[in-house]
C-alpha positions in Angstrom: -63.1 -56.4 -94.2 -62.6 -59.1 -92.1 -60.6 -58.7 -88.1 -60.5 -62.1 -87.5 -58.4 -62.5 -83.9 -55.3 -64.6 -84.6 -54.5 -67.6 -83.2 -52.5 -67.9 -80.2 -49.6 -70.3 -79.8 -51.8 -72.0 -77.0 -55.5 -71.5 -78.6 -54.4 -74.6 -81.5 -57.6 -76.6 -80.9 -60.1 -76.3 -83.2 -63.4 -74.3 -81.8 -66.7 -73.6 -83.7 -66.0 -73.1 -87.4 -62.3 -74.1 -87.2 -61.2 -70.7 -85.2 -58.5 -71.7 -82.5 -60.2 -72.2 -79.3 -59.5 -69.2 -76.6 -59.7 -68.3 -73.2 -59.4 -64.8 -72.0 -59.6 -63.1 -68.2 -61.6 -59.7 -68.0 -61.7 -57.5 -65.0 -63.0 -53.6 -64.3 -60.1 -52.6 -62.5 -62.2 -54.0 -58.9 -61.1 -52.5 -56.0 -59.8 -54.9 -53.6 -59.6 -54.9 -49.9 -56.7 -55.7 -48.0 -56.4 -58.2 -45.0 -58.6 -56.2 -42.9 -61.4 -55.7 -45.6 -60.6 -51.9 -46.1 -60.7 -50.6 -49.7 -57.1 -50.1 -51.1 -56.4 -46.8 -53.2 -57.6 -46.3 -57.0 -53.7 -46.1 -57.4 -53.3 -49.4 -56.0 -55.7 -51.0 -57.2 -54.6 -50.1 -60.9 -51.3 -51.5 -60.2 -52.8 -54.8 -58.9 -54.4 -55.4 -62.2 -51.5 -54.9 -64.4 -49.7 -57.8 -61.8 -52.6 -59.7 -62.4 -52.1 -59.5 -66.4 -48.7 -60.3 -66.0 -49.1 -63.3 -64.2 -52.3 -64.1 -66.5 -49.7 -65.1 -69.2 -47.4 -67.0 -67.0 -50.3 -69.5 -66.1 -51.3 -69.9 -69.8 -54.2 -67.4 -70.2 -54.4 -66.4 -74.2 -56.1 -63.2 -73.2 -56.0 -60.4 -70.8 -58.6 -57.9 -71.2 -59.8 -54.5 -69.2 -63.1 -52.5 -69.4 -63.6 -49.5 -69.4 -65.3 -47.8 -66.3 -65.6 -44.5 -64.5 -67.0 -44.5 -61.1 -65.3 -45.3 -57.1 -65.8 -49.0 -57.7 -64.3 -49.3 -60.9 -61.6 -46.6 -61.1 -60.3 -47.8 -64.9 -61.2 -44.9 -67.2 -58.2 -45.5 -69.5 -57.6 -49.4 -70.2 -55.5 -49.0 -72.8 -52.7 -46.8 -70.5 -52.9 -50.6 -68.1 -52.9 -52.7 -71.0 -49.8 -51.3 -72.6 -48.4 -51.6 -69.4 -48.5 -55.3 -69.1 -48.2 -55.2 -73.3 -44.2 -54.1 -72.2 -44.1 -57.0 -69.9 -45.5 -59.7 -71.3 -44.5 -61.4 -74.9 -47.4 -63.7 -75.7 -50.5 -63.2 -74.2 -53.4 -61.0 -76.1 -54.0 -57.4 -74.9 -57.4 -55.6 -75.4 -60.6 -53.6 -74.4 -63.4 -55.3 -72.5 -65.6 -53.5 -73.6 -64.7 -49.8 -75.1 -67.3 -47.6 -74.7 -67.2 -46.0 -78.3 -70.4 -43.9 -77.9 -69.0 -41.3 -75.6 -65.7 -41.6 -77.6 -63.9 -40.5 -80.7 -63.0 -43.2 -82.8 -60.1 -41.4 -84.2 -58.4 -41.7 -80.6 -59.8 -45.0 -80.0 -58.0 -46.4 -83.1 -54.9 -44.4 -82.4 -54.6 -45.6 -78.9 -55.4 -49.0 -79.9 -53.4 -49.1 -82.6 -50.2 -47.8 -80.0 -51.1 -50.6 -78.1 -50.8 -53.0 -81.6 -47.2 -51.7 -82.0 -46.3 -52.0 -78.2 -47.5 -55.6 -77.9 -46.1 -56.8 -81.5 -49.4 -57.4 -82.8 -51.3 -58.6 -79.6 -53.7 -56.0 -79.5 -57.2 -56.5 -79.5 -60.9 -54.0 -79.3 -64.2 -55.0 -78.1 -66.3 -51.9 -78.9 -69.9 -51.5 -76.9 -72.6 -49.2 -76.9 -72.6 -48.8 -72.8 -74.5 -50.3 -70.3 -73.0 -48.6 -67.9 -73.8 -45.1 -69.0 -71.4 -43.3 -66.5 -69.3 -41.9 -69.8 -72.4 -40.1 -71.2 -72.7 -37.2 -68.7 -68.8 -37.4 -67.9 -67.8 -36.2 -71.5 -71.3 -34.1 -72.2 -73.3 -36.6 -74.8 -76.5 -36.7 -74.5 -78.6 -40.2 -73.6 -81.0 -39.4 -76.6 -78.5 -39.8 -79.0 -77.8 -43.2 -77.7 -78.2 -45.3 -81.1 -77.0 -42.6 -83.1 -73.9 -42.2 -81.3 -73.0 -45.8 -81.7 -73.9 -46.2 -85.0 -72.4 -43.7 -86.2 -69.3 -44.0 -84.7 -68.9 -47.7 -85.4 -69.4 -46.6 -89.6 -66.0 -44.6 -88.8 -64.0 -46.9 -86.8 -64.2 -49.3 -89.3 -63.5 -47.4 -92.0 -60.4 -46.4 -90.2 -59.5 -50.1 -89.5 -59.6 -50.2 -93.6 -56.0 -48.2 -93.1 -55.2 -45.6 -95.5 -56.7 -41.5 -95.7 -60.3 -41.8 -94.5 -62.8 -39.8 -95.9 -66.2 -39.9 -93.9 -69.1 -37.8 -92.8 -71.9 -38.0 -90.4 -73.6 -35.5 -87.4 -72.2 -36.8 -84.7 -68.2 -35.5 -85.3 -66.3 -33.5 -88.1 -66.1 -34.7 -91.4 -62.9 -36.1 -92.4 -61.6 -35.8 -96.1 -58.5 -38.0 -97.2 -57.1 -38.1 -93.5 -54.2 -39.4 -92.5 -54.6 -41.4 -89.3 -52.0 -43.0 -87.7 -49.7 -44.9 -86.2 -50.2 -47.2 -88.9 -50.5 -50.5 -88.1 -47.7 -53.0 -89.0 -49.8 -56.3 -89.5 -53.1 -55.5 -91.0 -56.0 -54.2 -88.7 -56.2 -55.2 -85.3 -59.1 -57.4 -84.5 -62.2 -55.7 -83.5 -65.4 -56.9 -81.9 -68.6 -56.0 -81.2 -70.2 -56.5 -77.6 -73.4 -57.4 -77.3 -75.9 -57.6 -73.9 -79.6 -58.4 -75.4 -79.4 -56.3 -79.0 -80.6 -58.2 -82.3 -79.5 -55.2 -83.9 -75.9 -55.3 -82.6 -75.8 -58.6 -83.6 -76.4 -57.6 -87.3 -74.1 -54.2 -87.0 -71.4 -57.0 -85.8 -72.0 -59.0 -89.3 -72.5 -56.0 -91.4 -68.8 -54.2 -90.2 -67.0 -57.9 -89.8 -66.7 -57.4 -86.4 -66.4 -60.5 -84.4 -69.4 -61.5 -81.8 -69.0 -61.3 -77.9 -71.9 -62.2 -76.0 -71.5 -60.3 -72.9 -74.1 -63.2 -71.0 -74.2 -61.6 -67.0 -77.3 -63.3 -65.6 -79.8 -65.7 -66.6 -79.7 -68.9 -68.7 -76.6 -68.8 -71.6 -78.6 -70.9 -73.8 -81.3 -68.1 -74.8 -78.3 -66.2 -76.4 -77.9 -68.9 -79.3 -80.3 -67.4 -80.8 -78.0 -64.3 -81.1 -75.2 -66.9 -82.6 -78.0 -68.2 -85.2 -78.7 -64.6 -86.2 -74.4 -63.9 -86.1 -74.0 -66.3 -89.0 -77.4 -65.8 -90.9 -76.3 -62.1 -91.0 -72.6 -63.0 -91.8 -74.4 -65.0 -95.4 -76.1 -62.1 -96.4 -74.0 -59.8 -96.4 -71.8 -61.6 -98.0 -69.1 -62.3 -95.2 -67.2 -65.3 -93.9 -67.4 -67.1 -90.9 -66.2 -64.8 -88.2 -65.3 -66.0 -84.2 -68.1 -65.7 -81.2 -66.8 -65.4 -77.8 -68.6 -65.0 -74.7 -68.3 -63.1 -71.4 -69.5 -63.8 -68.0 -68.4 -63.3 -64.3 -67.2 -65.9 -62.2 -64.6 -66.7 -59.6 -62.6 -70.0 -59.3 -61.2 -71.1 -55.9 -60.0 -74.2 -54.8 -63.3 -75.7 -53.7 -67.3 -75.1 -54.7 -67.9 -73.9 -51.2 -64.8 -71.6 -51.0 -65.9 -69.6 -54.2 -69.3 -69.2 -53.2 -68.3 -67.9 -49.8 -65.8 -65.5 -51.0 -67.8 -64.4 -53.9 -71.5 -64.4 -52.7 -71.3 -61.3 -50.1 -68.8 -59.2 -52.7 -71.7 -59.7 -55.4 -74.7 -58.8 -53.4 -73.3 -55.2 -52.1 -72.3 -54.2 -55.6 -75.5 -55.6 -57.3 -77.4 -53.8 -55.0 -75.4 -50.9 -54.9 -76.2 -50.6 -58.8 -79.4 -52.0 -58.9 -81.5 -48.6 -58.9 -79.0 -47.1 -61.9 -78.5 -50.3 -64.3 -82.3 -51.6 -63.4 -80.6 -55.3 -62.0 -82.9 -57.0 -59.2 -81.4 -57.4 -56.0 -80.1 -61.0 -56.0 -81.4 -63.1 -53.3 -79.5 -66.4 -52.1 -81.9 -68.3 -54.1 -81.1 -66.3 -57.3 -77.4 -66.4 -56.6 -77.7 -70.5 -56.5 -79.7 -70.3 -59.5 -77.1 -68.7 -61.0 -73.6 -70.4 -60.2 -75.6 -73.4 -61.1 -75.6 -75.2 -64.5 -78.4 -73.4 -66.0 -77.3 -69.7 -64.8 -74.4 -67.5 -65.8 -72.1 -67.0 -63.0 -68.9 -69.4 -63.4 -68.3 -69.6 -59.6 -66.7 -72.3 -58.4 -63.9 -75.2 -58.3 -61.8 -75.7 -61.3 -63.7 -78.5 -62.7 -67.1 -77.0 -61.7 -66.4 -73.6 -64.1 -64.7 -76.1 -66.9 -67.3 -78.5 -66.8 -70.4 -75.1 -67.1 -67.6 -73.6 -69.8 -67.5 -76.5 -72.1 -71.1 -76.8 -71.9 -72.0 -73.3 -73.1 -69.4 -72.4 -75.5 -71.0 -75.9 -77.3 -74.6 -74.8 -77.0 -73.7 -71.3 -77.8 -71.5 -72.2 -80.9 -68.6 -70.0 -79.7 -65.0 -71.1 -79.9 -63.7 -68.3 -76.8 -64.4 -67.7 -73.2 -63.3 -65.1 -71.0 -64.1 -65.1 -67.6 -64.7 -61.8 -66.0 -63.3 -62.4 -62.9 -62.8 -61.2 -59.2 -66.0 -58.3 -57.6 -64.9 -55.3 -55.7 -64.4 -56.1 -51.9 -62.3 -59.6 -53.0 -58.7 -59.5 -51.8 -55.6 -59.2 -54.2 -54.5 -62.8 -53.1 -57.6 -64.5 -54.0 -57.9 -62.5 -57.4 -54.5 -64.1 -57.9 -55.3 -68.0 -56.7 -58.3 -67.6 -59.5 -56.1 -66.7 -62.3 -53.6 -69.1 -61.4 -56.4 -72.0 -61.1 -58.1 -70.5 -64.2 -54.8 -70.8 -66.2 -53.4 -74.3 -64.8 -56.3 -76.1 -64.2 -59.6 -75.0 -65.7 -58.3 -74.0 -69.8 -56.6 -77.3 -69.8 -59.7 -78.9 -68.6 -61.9 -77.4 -70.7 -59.6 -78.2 -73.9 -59.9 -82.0 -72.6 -63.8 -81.5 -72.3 -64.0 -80.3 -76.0 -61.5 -82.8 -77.6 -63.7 -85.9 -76.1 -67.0 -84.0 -77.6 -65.4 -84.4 -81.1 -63.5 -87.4 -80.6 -64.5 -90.0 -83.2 -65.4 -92.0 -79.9 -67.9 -89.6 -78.8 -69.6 -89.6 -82.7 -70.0 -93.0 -82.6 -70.8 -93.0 -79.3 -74.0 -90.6 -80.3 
C-alpha cells in the first residue's frame, strides 16, 4: 500500500524522485497577543488560525496543516474540527494533521475523522501520525508512558490496515479486536495520504517504509544535515521491503518578516519564554542568544528571517536532505495575529516562488555543466 500525497495544481516542479515539489504552513493553534501584548482567549485564538488557513491558500501555500496539542499555550486538542473548517472555505489548498498524536488515540476515530475531513475537502485531506513528544495526551486520556512503543506500534499496524478500505479484521493488546468491520465513511478517492513523523527515531524511519507511510522529518534544533542519514535509511528500507519511492518532507519553525532584523526581534523573545517554559518537561536547554544565532543561521534549524534569507536556508536543506516538501511551522505564542498574517503572506508570495527559482537553477542543464 502506497499513500503517496497528490500533487497540487501549484507543487508541478519536480522534487527529489520526481514527486511535485511542496510547501506547507504548520502551526499549534499559538496564542497570540493583541496590541498591548495580553493573551487573547483559546476561543480566539482558534478562530485566528482557521483565518490564517484561509488566507494560506489565497497567497499560494499547497498546504495548511495543525498539530495536535493540549495545554494553555497550545489550546488545539481537535485539529481536524479547524481543519474542516477552512476545508469548507477553501477549494485548493491541502488540509491535514501536523502531527496526530496516534498513541493516545483510537485509530478507528482517527481514520473516521480524517476520512470526514477527505470528503469535506474533495480529496485534500492529509495525516501525519506521531508517537508524541509532547506527552500531554498520555495522562489526559489514562495511557500509560510504559506502553509508549507499544502504543504506537500497535496502533500504526491498525491504521493502516484501515487505510487498505474494506471490513478490517485485526487484533492486538492495546484495543478490541475487530473481525470483518465495517469502517466508514468510505473514502471516495483511494486512501488519503498518510505519514509518518519522525524527531530522532531510526526505528520510525523503518515503521514509515515498512507501512508506506511517507517521511517527515520534524528537524526543531540543531544542524538539518545530520537527518540525511534518516533519508538514506527512508529509501534503503523502502528497497527491502519491497516498496517504491515514497515523498520526504521536512518540518521546522521559523518566522518570515520583511527584514532579517525584524524576524529576529519579533521572534527571539516569543521563543525564549516558551523554550524555557518547557524546558524542564520536554528536556530542551534554555536557548541563549548565542544558540538562537546559531540557529537562524545557515547551519541551524530555525527559518527566521527575510524572504530570501528562509528561501535561500530552504532550498539548501530540502537538497541536502533529499526531500521534495517543506512546511514551515510558523508564528510562537506571544506573536501578534497581524504579524502571523505578514509571514504567511511573505511565505506564500515571495519565499515558495523563490525557493522554486533556487531549485530549477540547481538542475538547470547550466548548473550541470557548470559543476
Amino acid at each position: 500500500m502506497s499513500t503517496t500525497p497528490l500533487q497540487s495544481e501549484r507543487g508541478s516542479a519536480a522534487g527529489p524522485a520526481g514527486f511535485p515539489l511542496v510547501f506547507g504552513l504548520d502551526t499549534f493553534g499559538d496564542v497570540t497577543h493583541d496590541s498591548d501584548d495580553r493573551p487573547l482567549s483559546h476561543a480566539q485564538a482558534i478562530r485566528n488560525v482557521i483565518e490564517e488557513g484561509v488566507f494560506a491558500e489565497q497567497v499560494g501555500v499547497d498546504f495548511f496543516g495543525i498539530g495536535e496539542h493540549h495545554t494553555e499555550d497550545f489550546p488545539m486538542p481537535a485539529a481536524d474540527v479547524v481543519l474542516a473548517a477552512i476545508a469548507a472555505r477553501t477549494t485548493r489548498i491541502r488540509v491535514g494533521s501536523a502531527v496526530t498524536v496516534l498513541s493516545s488515540d483510537d485509530p478507528v476515530r482517527v481514520f473516521q475523522r480524517y476520512s470526514t475531513l477527505n470528503a469535506i475537502s474533495k480529496g485534500r485531506a492529509e495525516v501525519i501520525l506521531g508517537r508524541g513528544s509532547s506527552i500531554d495526551s498520555f495522562p489526559l486520556f489514562g495511557y500509560d508512558l510504559a506502553d509508549y512503543e507499544e502504543l504506537f506500534e500497535e496502533k500504526v499496524n491498525l491504521f493502516a490496515e484501515l487505510l487498505k478500505g474494506g471490513p478490517v479484521t485485526w487484533q492486538g493488546k492495546t484495543r478490541a479486536s475487530l473481525i470483518r468491520q465495517d469502517v466508514v465513511p468510505h473514502t471516495e478517492f483511494g486512501p488519503f495520504p498518510a505519514w509518518i513523523g519522525v524527531g530522532g527515531s531510526p526505528q520510525s524511519v523503518v515503521r514509515a517504509a515498512h507501512y508506506g507511510f511517507a517521511l517527515m522529518l520534524a528537524i526543531i534544533g540543531g544542524s538539518p544535515a545530520r537527518f540525511a542519514q534518516f533519508s538514506r535509511l527512508f529509501h534503503l528500507a523502502l528497497e527491502r521491503f519491497g516498496r517504491p519511492p515514497l515523498p520526504i518532507g521536512v518540518h521546522s519553525p521559523g518566522h518570515v518578516a520583511d527584514t532579517d532584523e525584524k524576524a529576529r526581534e519579533e521572534f527571539w523573545p516569543r521563543y525564549l519564554q516558551i523554550i524555557t517554559r518547557v524546558a524542564e518537561t520536554r528536556g530542551f536547554a534554555i536557548p541563549t542568544e548565542e544558540s538562537f544565532a546559531f540557529e537562524v543561521g545557515p547551519r541551524g534549524a530555525l527559518y527566521v528571517g527575510s524572504p530570501d534569507t528562509v528561501a535561500q536556508k530552504i532550498a539548501t536543506n530540502l537538497t541536502a536532505l533529499g526531500a521534495n516538501r517543506f512546511d514551515l511551522k510558523y508564528g510562537m505564542g506571544g506573536l501578534s495575529h497581524e504579524a502571523l498574517m505578514r509571514n504567511i503572506e511573505l511565505y506564500g508570495t515571495q519565499v515558495i516562488p523563490r525557493v522554486r527559482e533556487l531549485l530549477a537553477q540547481q538542475t538547470s542543464p547550466e548548473s550541470k555543466e557548470a559543476s
